[in-house]
Structure formats: structure tokens, C-alpha cells
N, CA, C and O atoms as a Tripos MOL2 file, in Angstrom:
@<TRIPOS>MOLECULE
protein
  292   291    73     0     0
PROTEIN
NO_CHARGES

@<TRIPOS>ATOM
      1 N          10.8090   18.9640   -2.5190 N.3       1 UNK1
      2 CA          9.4620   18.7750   -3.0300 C.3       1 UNK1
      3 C           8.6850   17.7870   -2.1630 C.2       1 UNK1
      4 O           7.4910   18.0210   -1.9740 O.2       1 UNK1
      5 N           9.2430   16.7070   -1.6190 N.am      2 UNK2
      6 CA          8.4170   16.0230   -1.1650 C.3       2 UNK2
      7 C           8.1270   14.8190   -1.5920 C.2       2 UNK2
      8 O           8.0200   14.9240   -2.8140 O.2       2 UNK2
      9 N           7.9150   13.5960   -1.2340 N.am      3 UNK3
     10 CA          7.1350   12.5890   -1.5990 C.3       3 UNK3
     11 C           6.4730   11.6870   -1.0070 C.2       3 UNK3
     12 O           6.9570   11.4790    0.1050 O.2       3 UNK3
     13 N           5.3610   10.8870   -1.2850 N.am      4 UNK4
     14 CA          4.1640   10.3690   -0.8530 C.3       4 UNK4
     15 C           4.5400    8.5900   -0.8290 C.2       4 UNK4
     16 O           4.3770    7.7500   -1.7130 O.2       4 UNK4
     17 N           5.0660    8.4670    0.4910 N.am      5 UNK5
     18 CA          5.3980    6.8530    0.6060 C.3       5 UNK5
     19 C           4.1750    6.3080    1.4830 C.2       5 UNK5
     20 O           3.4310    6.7740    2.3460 O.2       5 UNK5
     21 N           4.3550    4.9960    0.7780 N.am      6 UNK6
     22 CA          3.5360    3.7370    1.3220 C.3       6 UNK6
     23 C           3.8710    2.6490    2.5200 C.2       6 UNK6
     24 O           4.7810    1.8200    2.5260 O.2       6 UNK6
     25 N           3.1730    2.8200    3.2240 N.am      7 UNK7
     26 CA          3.2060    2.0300    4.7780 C.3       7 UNK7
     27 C           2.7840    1.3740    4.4530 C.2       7 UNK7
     28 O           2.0360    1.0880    5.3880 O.2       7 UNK7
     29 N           2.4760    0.3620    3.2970 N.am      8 UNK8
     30 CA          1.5410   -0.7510    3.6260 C.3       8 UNK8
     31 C           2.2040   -2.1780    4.3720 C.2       8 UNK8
     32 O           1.4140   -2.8970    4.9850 O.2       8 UNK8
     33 N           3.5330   -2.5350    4.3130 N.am      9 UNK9
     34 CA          3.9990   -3.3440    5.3380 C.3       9 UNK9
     35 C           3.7380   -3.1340    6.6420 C.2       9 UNK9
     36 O           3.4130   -4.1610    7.2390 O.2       9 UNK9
     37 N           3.7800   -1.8350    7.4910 N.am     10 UNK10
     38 CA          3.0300   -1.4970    8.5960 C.3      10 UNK10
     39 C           2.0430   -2.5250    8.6300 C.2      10 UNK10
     40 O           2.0470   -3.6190    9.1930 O.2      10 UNK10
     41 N           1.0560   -1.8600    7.7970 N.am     11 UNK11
     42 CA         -0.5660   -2.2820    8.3120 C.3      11 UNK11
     43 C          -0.5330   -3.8910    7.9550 C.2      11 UNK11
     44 O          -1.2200   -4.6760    8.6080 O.2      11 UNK11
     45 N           0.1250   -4.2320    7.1160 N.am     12 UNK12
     46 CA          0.2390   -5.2520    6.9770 C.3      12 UNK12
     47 C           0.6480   -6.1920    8.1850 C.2      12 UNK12
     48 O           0.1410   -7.2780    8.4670 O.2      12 UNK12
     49 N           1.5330   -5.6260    8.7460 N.am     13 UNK13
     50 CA          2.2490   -6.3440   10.2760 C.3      13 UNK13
     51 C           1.0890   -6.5440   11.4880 C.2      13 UNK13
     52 O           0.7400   -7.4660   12.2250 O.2      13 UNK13
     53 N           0.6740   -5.0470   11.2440 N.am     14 UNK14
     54 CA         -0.6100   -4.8340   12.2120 C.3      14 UNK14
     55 C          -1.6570   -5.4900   12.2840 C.2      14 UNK14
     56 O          -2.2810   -5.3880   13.3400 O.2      14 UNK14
     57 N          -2.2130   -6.3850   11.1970 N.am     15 UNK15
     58 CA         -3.4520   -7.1080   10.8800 C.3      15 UNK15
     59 C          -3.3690   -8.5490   10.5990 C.2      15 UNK15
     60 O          -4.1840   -9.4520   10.4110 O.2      15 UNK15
     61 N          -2.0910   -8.4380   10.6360 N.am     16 UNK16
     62 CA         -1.0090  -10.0070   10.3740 C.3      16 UNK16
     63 C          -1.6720  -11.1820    9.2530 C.2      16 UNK16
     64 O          -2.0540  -12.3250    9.5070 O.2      16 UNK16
     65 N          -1.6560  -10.4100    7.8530 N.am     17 UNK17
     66 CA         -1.7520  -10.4790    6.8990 C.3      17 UNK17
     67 C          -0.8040  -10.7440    5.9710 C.2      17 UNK17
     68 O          -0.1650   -9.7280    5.6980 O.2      17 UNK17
     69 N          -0.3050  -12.1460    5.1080 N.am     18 UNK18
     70 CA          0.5470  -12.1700    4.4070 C.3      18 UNK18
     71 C           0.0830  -11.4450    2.8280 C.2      18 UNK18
     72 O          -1.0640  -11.3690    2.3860 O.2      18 UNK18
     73 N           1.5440  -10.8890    2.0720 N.am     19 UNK19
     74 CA          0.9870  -10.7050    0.7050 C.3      19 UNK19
     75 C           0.4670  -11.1440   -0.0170 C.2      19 UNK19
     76 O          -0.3100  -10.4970   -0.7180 O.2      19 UNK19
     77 N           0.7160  -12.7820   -0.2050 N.am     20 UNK20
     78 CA         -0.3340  -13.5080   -0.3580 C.3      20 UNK20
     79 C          -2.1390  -13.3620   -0.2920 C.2      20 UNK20
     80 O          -2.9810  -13.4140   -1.1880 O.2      20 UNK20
     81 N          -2.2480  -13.1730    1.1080 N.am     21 UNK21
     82 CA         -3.6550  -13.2300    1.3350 C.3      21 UNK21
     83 C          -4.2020  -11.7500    1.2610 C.2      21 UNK21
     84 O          -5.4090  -11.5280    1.1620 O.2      21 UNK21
     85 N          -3.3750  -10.8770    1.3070 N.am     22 UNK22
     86 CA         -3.9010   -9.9150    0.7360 C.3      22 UNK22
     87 C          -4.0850   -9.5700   -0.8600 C.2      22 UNK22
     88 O          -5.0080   -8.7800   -1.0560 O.2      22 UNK22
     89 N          -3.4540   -9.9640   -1.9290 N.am     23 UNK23
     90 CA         -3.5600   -9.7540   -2.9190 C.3      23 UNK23
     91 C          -4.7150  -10.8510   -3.5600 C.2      23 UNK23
     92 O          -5.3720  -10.6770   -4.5860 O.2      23 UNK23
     93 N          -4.7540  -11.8980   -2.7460 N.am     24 UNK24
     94 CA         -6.2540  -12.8970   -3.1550 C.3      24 UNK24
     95 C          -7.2140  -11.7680   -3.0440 C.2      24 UNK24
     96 O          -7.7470  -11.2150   -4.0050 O.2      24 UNK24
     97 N          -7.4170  -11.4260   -1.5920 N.am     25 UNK25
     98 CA         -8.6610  -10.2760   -1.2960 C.3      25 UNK25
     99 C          -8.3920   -9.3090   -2.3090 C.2      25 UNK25
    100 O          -9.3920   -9.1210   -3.0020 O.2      25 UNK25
    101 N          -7.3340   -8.5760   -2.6710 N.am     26 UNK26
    102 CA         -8.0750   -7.4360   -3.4370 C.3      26 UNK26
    103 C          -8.2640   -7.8360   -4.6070 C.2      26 UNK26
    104 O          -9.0770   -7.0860   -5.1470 O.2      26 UNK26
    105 N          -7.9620   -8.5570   -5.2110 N.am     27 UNK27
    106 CA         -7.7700   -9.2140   -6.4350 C.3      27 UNK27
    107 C          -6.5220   -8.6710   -7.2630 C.2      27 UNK27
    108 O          -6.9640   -8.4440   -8.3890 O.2      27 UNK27
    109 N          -5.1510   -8.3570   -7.2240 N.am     28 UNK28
    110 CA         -4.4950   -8.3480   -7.9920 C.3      28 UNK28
    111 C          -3.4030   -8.6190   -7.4380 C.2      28 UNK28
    112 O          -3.2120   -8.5560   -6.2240 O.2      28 UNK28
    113 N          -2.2310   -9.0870   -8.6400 N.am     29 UNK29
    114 CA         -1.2190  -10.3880   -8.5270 C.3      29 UNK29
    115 C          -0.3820  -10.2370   -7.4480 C.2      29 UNK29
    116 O          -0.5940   -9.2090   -6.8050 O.2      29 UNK29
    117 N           0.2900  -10.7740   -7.1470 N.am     30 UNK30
    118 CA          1.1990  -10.9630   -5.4070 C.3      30 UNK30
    119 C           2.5100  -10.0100   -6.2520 C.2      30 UNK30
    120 O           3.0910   -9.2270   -5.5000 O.2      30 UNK30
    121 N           2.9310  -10.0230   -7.5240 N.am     31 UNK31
    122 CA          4.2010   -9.2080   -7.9950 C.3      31 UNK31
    123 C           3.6410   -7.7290   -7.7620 C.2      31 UNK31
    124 O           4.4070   -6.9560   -7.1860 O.2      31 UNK31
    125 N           2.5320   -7.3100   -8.1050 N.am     32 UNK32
    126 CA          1.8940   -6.2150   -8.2150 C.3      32 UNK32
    127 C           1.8630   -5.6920   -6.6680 C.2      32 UNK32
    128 O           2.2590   -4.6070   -6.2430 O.2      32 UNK32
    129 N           1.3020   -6.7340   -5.9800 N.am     33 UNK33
    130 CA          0.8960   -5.7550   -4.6120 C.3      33 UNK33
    131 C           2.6200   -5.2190   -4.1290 C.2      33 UNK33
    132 O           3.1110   -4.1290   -3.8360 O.2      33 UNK33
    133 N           3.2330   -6.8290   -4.2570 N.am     34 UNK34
    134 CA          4.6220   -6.4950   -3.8640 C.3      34 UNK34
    135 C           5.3590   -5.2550   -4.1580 C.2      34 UNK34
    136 O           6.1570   -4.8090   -3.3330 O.2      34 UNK34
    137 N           5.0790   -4.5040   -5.6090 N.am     35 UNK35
    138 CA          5.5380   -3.4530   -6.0810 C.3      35 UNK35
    139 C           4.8910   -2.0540   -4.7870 C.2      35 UNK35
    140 O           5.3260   -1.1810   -4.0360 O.2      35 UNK35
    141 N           3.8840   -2.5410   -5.1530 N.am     36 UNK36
    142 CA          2.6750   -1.0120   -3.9710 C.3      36 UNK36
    143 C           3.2760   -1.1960   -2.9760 C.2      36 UNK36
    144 O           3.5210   -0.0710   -2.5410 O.2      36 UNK36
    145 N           3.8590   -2.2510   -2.0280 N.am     37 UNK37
    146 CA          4.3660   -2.6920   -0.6630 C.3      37 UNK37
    147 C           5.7850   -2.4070   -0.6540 C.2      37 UNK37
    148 O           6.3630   -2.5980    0.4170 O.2      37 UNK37
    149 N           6.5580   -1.9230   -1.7840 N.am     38 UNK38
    150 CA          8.5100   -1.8330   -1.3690 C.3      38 UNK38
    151 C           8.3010   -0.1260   -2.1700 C.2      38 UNK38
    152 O           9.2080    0.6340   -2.5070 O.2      38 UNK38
    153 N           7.2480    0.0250   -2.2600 N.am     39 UNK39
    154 CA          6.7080    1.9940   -3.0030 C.3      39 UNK39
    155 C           8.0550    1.9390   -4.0330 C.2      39 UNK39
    156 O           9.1120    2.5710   -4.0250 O.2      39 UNK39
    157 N           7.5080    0.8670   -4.9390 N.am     40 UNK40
    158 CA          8.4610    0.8590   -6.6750 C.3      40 UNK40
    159 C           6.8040    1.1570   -7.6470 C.2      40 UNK40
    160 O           6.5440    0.7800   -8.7900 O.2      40 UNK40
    161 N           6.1440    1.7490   -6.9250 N.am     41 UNK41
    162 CA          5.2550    2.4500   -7.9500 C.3      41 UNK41
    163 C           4.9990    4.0670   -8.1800 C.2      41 UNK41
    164 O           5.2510    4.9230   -7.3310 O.2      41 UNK41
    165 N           4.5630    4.2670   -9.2220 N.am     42 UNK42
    166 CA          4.4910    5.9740   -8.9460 C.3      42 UNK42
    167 C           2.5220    6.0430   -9.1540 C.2      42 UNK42
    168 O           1.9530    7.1310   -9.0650 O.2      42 UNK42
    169 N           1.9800    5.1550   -9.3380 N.am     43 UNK43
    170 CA          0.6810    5.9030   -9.0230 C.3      43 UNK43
    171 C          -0.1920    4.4260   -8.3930 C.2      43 UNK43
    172 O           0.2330    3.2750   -8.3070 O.2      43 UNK43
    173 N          -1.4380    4.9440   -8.0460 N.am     44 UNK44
    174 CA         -2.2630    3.4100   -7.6270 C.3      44 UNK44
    175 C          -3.9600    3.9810   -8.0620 C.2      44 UNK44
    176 O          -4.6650    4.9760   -7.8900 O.2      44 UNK44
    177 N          -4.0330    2.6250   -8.7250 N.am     45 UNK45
    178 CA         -5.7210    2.9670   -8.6780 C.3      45 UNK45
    179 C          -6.3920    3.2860   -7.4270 C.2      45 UNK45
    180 O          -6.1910    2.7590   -6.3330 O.2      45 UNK45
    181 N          -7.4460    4.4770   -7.8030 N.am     46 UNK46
    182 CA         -8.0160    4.4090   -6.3290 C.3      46 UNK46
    183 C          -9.2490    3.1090   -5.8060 C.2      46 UNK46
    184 O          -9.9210    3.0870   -4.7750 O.2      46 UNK46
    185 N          -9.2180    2.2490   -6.7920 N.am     47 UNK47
    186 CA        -10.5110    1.7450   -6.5410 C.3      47 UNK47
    187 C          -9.2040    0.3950   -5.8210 C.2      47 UNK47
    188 O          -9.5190   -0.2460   -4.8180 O.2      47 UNK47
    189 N          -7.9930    0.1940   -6.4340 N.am     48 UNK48
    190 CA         -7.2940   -0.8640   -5.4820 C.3      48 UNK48
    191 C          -6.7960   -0.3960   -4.0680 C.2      48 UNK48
    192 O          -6.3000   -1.1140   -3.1990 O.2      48 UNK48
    193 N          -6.9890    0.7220   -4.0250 N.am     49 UNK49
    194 CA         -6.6250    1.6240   -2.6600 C.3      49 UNK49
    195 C          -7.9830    1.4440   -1.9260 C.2      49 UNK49
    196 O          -8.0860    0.9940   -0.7850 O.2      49 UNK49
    197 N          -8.8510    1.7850   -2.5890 N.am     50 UNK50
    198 CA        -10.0750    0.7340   -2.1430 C.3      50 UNK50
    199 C         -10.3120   -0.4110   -1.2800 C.2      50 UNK50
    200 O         -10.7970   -0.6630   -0.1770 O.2      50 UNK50
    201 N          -9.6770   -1.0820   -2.4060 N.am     51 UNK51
    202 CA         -9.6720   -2.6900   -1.8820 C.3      51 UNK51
    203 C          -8.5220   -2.7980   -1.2310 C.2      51 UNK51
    204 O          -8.7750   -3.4870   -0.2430 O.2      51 UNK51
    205 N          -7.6540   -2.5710   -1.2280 N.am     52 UNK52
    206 CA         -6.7360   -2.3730    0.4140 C.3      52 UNK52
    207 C          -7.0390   -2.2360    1.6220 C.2      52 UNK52
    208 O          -6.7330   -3.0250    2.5160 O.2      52 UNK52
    209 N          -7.8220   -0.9650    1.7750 N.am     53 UNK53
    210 CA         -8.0810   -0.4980    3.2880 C.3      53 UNK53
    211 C          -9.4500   -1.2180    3.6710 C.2      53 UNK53
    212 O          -9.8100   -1.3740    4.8380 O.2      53 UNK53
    213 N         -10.2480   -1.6820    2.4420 N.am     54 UNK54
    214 CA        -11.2950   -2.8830    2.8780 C.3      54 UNK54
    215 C         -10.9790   -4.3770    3.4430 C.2      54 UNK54
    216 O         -11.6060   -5.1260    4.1920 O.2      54 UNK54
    217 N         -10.0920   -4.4540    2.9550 N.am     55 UNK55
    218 CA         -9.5030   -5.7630    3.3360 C.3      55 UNK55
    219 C          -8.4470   -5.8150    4.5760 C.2      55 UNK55
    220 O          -8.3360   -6.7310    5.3910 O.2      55 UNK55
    221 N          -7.8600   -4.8660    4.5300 N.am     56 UNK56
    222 CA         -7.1040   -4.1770    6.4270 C.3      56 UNK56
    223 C          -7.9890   -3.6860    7.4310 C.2      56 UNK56
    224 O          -7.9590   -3.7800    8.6580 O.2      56 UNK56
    225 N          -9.1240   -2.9080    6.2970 N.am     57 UNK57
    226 CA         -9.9750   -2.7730    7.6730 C.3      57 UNK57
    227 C          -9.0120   -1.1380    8.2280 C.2      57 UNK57
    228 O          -8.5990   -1.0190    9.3810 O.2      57 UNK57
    229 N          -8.8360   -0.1550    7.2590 N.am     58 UNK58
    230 CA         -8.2550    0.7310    7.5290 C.3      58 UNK58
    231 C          -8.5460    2.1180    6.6550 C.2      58 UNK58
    232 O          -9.3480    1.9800    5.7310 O.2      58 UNK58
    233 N          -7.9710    3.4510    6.8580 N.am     59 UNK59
    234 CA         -8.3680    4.1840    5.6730 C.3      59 UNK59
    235 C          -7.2170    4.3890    4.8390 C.2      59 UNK59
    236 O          -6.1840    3.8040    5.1640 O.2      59 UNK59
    237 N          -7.2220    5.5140    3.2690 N.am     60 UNK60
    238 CA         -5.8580    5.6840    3.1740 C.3      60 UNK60
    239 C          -5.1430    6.0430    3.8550 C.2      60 UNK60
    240 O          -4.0950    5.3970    3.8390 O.2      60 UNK60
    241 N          -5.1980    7.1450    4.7790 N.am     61 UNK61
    242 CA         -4.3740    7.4650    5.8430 C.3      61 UNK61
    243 C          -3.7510    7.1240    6.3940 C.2      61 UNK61
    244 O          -2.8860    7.8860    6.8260 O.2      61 UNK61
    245 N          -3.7540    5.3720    6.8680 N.am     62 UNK62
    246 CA         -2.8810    4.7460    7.6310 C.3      62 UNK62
    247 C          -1.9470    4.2350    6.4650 C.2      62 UNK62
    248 O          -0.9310    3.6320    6.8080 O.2      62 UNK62
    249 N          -2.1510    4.3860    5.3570 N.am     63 UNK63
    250 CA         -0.6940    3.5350    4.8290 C.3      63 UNK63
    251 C          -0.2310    4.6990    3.8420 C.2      63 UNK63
    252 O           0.9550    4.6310    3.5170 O.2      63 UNK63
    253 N          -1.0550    5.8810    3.2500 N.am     64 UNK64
    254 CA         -0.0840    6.4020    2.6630 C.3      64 UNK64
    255 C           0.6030    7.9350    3.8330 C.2      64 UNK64
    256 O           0.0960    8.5500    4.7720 O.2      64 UNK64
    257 N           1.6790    8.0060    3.2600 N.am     65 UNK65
    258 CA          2.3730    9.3170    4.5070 C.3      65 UNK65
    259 C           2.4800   10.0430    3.5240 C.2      65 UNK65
    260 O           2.1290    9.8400    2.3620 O.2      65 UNK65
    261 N           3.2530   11.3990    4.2510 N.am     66 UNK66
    262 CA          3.9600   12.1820    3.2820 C.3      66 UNK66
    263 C           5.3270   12.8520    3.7980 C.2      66 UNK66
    264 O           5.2600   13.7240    4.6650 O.2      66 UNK66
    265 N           6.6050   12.4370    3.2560 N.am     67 UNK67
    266 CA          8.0280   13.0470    3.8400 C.3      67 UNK67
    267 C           8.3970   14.4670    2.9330 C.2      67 UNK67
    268 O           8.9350   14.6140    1.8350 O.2      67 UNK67
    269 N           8.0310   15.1030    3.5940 N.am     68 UNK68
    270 CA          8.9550   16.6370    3.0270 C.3      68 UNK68
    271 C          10.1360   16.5090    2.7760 C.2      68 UNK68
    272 O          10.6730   17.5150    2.3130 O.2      68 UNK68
    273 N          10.6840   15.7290    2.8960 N.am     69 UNK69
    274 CA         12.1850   15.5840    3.1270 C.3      69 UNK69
    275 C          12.9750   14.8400    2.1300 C.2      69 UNK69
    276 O          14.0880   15.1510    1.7050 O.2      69 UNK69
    277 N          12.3370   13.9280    1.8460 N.am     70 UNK70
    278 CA         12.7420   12.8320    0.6620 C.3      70 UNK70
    279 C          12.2700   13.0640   -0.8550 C.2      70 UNK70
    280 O          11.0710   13.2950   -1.0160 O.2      70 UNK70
    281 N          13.1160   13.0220   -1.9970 N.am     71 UNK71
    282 CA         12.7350   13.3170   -3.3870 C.3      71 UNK71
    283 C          12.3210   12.2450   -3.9820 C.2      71 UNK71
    284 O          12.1660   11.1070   -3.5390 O.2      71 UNK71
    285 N          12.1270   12.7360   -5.1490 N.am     72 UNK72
    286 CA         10.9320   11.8520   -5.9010 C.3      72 UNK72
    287 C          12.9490   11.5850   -6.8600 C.2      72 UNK72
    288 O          13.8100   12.3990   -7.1930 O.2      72 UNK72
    289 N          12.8740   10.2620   -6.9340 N.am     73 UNK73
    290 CA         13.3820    9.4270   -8.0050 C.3      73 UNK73
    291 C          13.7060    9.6620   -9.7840 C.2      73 UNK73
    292 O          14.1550    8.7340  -10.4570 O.2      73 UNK73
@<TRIPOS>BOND
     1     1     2 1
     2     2     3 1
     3     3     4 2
     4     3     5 am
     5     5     6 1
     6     6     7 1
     7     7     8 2
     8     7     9 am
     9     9    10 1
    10    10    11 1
    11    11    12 2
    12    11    13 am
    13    13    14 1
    14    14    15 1
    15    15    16 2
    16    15    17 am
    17    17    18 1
    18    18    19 1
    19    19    20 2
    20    19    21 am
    21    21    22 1
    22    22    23 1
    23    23    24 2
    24    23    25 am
    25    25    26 1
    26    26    27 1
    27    27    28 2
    28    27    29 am
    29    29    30 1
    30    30    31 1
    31    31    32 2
    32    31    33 am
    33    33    34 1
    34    34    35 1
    35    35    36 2
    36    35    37 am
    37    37    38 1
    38    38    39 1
    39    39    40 2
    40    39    41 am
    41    41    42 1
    42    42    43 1
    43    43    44 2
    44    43    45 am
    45    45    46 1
    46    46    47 1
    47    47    48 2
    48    47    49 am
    49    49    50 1
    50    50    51 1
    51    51    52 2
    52    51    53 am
    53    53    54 1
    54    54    55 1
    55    55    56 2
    56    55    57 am
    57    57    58 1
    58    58    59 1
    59    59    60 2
    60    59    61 am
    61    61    62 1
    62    62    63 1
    63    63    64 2
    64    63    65 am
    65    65    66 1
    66    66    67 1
    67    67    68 2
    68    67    69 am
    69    69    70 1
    70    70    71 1
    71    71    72 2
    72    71    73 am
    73    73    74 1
    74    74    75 1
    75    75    76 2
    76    75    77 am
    77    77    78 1
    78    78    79 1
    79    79    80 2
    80    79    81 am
    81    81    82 1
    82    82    83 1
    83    83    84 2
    84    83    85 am
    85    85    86 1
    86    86    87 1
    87    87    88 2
    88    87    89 am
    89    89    90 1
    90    90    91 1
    91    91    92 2
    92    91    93 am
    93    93    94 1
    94    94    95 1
    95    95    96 2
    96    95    97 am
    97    97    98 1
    98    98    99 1
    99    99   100 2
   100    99   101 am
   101   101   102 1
   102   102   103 1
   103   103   104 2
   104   103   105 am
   105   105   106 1
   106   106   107 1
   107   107   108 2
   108   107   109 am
   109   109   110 1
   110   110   111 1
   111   111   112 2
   112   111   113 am
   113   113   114 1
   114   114   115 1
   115   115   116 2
   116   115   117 am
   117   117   118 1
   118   118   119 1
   119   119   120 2
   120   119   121 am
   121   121   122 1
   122   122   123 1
   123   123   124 2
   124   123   125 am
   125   125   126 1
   126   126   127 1
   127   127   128 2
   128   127   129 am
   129   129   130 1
   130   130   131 1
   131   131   132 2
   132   131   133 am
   133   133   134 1
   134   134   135 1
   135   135   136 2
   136   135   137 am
   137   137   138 1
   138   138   139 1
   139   139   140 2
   140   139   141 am
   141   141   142 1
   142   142   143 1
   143   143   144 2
   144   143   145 am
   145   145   146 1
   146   146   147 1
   147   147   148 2
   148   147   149 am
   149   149   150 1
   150   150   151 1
   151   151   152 2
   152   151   153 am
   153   153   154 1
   154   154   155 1
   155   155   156 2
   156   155   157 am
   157   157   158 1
   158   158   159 1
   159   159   160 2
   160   159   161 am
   161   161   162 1
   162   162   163 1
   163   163   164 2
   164   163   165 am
   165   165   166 1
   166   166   167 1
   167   167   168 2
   168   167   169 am
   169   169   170 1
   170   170   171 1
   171   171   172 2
   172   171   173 am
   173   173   174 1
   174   174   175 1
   175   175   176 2
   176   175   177 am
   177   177   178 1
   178   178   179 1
   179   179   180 2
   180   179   181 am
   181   181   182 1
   182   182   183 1
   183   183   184 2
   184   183   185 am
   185   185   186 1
   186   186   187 1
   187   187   188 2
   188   187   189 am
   189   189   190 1
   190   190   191 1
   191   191   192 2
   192   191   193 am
   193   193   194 1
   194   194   195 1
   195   195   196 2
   196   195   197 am
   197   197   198 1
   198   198   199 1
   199   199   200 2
   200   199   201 am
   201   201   202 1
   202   202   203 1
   203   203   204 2
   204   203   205 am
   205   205   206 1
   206   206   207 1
   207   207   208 2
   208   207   209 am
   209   209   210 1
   210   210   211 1
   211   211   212 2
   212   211   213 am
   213   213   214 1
   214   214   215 1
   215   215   216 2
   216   215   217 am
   217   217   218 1
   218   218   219 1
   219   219   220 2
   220   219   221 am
   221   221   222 1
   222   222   223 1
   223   223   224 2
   224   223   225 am
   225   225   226 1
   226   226   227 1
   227   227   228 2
   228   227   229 am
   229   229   230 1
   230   230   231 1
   231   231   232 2
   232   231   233 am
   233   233   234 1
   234   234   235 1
   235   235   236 2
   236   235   237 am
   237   237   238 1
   238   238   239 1
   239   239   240 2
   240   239   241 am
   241   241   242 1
   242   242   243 1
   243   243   244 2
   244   243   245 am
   245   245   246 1
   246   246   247 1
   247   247   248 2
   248   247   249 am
   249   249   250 1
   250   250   251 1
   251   251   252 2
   252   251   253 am
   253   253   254 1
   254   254   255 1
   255   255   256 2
   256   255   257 am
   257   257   258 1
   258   258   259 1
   259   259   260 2
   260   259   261 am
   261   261   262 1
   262   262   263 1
   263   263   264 2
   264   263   265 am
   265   265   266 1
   266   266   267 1
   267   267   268 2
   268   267   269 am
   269   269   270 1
   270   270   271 1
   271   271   272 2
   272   271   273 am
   273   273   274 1
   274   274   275 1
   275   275   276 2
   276   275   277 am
   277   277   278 1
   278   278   279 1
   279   279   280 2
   280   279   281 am
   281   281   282 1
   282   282   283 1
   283   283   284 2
   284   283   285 am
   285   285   286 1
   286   286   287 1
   287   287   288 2
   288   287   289 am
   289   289   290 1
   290   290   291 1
   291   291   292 2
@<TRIPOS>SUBSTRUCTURE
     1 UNK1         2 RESIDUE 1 A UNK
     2 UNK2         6 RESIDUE 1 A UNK
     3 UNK3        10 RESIDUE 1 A UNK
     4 UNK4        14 RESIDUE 1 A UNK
     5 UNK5        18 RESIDUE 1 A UNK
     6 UNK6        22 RESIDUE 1 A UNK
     7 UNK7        26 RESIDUE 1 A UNK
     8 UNK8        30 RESIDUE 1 A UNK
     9 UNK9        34 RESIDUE 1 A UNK
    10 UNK10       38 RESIDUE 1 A UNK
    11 UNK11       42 RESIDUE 1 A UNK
    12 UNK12       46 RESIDUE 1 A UNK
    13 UNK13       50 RESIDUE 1 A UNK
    14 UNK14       54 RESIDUE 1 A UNK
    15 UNK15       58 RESIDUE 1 A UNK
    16 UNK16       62 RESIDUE 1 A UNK
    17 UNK17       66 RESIDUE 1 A UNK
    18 UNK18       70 RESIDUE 1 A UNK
    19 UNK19       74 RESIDUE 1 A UNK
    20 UNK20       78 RESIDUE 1 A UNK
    21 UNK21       82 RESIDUE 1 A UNK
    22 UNK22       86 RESIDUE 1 A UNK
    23 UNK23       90 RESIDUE 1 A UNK
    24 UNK24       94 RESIDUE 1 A UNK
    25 UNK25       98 RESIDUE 1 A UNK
    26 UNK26      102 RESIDUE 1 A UNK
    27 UNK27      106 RESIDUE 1 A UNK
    28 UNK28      110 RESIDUE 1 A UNK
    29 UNK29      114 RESIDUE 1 A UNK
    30 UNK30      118 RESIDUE 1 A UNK
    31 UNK31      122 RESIDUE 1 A UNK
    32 UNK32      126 RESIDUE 1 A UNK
    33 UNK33      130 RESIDUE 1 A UNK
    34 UNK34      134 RESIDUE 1 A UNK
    35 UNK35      138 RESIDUE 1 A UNK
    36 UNK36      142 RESIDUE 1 A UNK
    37 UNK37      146 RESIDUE 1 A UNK
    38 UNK38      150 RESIDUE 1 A UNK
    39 UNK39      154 RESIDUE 1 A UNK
    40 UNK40      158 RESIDUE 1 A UNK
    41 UNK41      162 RESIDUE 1 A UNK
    42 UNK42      166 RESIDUE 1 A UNK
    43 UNK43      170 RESIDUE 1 A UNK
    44 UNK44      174 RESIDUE 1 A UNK
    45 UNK45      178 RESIDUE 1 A UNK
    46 UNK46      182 RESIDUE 1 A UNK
    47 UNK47      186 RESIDUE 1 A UNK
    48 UNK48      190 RESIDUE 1 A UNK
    49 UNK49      194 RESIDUE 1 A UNK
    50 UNK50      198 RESIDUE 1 A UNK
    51 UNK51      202 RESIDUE 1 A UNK
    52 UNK52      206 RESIDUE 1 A UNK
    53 UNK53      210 RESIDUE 1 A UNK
    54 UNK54      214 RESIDUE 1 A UNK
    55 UNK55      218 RESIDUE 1 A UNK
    56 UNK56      222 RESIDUE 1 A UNK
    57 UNK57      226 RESIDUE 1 A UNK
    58 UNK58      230 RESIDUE 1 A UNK
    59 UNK59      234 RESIDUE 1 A UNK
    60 UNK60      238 RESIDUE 1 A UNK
    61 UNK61      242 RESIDUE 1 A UNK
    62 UNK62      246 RESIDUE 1 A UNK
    63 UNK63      250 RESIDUE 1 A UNK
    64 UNK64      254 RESIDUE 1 A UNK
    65 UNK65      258 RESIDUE 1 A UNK
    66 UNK66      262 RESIDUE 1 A UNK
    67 UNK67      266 RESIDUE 1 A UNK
    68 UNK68      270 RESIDUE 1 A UNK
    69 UNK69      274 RESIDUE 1 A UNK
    70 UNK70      278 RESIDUE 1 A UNK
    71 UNK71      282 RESIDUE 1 A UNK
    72 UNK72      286 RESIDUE 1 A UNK
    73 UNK73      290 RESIDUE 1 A UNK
């Protein structure tokens, strides 16, 4: 089937951004982003997907993928 993982440590590396200072910018808690950042979530607001790629300075594209290969949990 497929599933839809999160690069956001990538972009994170790339813009050299701690979780910290990213979860100030988007506004929600450092446990929370941490969850979106190790993909222990199954959905995301789009308006914090939003405030992600505003604050990286990126689109969704660069952090979410998609593996044909790997199952959903």
C-alpha cells in the first residue's frame, strides 16, 4: 500500500534549525513537533504544515515523501 513519511529532520539539518526554534515559530509544543519529526503521527494539520514550510522557507514537498514499499503500522 504504501506510506507517506516525513523528512522533516532533513530540512531541518538543511536550514540548521533546532526543534526548539522551530516549534517557537510555528507555535506548537517541542513534544508535538518532535512527534511530526520521528513520523509517530498519522495525520497533520494543514495549516501547521503551513507553518512549517514558512518557517524553513520550503514547500510540502520537501519534507513529506512517499515509499511504495513500506506499510502503514
Amino acid at each position: 500500500m504504501g506510506k507517506i513519511m516525513l523528512e522533516l529532520d532533513v530540512m531541518m539539518a538543511k536550514r540548521h534549525m533546532s526543534l526548539n526554534d522551530l516549534a517557537a515559530e510555528v507555535g506548537i509544543t517541542n513534544v508535538n513537533l518532535s512527534k511530526i519529526k520521528n513520523n509517530k503521527v498519522n495525520a497533520i494539520r494543514f495549516t501547521t504544515l503551513a507553518n512549517i514550510c514558512k518557517a524553513l522557507e520550503c514547500e510540502p514537498g520537501d519534507i513529506l515523501k512517499y515509499d511504495p514499499n513500506e506499510e502503514e503500522e
